[in-house]
C-alpha positions as CSV (number, residue, x, y, z in Angstrom):
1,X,32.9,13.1,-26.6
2,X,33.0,11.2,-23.1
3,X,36.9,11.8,-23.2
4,X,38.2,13.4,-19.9
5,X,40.2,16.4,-20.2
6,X,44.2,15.5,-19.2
7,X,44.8,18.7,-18.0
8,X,42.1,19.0,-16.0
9,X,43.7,15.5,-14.2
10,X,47.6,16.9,-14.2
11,X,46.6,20.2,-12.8
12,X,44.5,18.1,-9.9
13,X,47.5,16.0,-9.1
14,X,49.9,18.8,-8.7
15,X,47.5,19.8,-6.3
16,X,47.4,17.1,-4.6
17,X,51.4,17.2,-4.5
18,X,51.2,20.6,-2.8
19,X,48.9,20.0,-0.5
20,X,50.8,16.9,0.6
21,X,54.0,19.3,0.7
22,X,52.4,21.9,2.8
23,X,51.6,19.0,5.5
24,X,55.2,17.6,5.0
25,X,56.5,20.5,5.6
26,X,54.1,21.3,9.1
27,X,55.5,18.2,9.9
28,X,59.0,18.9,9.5
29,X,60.0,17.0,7.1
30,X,61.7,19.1,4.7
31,X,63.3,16.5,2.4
32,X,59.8,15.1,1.5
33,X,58.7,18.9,1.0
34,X,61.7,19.6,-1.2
35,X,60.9,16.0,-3.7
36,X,57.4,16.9,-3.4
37,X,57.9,20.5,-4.5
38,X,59.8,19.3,-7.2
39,X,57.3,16.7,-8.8
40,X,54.7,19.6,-8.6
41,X,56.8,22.5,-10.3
42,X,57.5,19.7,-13.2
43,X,54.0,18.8,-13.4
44,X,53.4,22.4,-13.7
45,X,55.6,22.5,-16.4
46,X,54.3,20.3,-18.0
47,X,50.4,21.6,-18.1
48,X,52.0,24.8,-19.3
49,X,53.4,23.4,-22.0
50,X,50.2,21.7,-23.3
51,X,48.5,24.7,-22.6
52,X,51.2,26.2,-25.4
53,X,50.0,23.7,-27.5
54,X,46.8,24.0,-27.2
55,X,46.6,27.4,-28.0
56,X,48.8,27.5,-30.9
């Protein structure tokens, strides 16, 4: 009942890696864009594949 929702929390921390890649990236520092990028287009992957789940 009280139970938070997980994708609720993975789809707020790939935010939170994209915003923190935008403002690496203003910064010009394009290797910690590029890792950051990566960790949020995994995460993303990864909510989409629960959201499979779910739905199935």
């Amino acid at each position: 009942m009280f139970k938070k929702d997980p994708l609720k929390k993975l789809e707020q921390e790939r935010t939170d890696l994209s915003t923190r890649a935008f403002h690496a990236q203003r910064n010009g520092d394009i290797r910690t864009y590029s890792a950051l990028t990566a960790e949020a287009e995994s995460l993303k992957e990864r909510i989409d594949a629960l959201k499979a789940e779910a739905s199935e």
